[in-house]
C-alpha positions as CSV (number, residue, x, y, z in Angstrom):
1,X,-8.3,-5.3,-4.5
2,X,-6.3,-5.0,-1.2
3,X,-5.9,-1.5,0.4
4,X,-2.1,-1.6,-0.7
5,X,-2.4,-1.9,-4.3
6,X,-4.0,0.4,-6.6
7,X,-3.7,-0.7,-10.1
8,X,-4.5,1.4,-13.1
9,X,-4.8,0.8,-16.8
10,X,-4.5,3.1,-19.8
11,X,-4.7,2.6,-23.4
12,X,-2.0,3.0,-25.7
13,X,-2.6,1.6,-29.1
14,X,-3.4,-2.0,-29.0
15,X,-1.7,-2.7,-26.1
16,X,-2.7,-2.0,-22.3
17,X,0.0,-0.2,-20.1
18,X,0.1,-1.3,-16.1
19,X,1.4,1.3,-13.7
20,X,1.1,-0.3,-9.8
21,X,1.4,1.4,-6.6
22,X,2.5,-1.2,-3.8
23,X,3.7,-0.5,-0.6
24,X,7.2,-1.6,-0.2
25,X,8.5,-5.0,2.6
26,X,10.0,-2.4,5.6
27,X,11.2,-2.4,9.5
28,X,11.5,0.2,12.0
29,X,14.8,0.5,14.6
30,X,15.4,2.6,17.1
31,X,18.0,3.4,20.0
32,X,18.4,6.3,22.2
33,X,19.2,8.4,19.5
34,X,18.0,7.8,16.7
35,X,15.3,5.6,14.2
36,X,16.1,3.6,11.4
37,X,13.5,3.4,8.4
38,X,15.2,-0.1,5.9
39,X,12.6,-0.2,3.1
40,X,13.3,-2.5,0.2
41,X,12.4,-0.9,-3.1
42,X,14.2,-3.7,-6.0
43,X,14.6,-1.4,-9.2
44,X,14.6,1.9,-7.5
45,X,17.7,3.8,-7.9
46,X,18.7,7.1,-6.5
47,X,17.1,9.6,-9.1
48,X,13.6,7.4,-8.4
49,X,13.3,8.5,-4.9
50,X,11.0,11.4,-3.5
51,X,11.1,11.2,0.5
52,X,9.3,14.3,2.6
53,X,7.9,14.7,5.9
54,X,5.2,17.2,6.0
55,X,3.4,17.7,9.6
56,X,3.5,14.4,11.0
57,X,3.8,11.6,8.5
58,X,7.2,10.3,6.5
59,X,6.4,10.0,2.6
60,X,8.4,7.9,0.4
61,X,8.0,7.3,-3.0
62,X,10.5,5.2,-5.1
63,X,10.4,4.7,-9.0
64,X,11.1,2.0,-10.8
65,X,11.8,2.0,-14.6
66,X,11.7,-0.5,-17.1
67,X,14.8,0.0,-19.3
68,X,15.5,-2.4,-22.4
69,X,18.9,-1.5,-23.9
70,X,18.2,0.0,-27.5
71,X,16.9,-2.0,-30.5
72,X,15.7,-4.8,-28.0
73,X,11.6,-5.2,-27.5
74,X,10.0,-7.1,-24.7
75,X,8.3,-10.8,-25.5
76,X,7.5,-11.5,-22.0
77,X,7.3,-8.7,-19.0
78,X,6.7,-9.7,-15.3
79,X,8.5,-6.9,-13.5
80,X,6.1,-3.9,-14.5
81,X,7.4,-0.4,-14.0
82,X,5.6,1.4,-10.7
83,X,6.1,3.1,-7.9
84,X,6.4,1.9,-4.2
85,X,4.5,4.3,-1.7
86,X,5.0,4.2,2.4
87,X,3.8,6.9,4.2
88,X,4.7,6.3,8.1
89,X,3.5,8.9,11.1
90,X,5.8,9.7,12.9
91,X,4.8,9.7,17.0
92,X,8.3,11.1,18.4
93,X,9.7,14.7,16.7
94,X,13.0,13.8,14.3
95,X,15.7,16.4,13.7
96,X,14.6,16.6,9.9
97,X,18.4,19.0,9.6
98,X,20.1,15.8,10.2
99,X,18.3,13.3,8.4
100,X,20.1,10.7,6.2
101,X,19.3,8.7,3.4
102,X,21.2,6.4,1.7
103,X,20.1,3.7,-1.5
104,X,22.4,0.6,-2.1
105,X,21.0,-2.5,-4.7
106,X,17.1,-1.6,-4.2
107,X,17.4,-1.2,-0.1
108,X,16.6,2.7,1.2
109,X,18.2,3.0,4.6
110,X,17.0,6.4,6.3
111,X,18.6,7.8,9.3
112,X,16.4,9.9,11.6
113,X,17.8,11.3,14.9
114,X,15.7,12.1,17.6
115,X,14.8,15.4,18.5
116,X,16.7,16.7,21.9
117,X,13.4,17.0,23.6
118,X,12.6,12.9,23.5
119,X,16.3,12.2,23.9
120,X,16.8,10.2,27.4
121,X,18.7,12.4,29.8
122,X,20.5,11.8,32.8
123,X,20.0,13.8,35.9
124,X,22.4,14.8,38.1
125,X,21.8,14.3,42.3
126,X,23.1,16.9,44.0
């Protein structure tokens, strides 16, 4: 077992239910003024997602759900239901006030802008 998959087994009846953690394909952007966190998360829509920052580390958490419209059973399943985990530490202070997140077809982009401290600055010669 690799150090980015934990996979878990419980009993339900007859059958055995998998729930995996995996940490999600990702890149890292910056500029100036800001970082830009693109983590791709297939399945995961908006009510899945759980993203913090507590001291110095970014936490993100997406859900995804296996949903069968009603009356229908699965035969065959190869896209489990499980969560993606990525937790990143942060080196440079973000404004966490301005932070923004947005999730389009499974692909989380998050918007961090520096904080005015680390921003590059001009100085003026007098």
């Amino acid at each position: 077992m690799n150090s980015t998959q934990l996979e878990t087994r419980k009993p339900t009846g007859n059958t055995t239910q998998q729930r995996t953690w995996r940490r999600p394909v990702y890149e890292v952007n910056e500029n100036a003024e800001a970082f830009n966190v693109r983590v791709l998360m297939p399945g995961v829509k908006r009510e899945g997602l759980d993203i913090s920052i507590e001291e110095e580390t970014l936490s993100i958490v997406g859900t995804r759900l296996a949903t069968l419209p009603e009356g229908w059973r699965p035969l065959r399943r190869e896209l489990p239901e499980g969560d993606y985990r990525l937790n990143l530490r942060l080196n440079v202070p973000v404004n966490q006030d301005e932070i923004q997140a947005r999730v389009e077809h499974g692909v989380l982009d998050l918007t961090m802008p520096k904080a005015d401290e680390v921003k590059p600055r001009k100085i003026k010669v007098q």
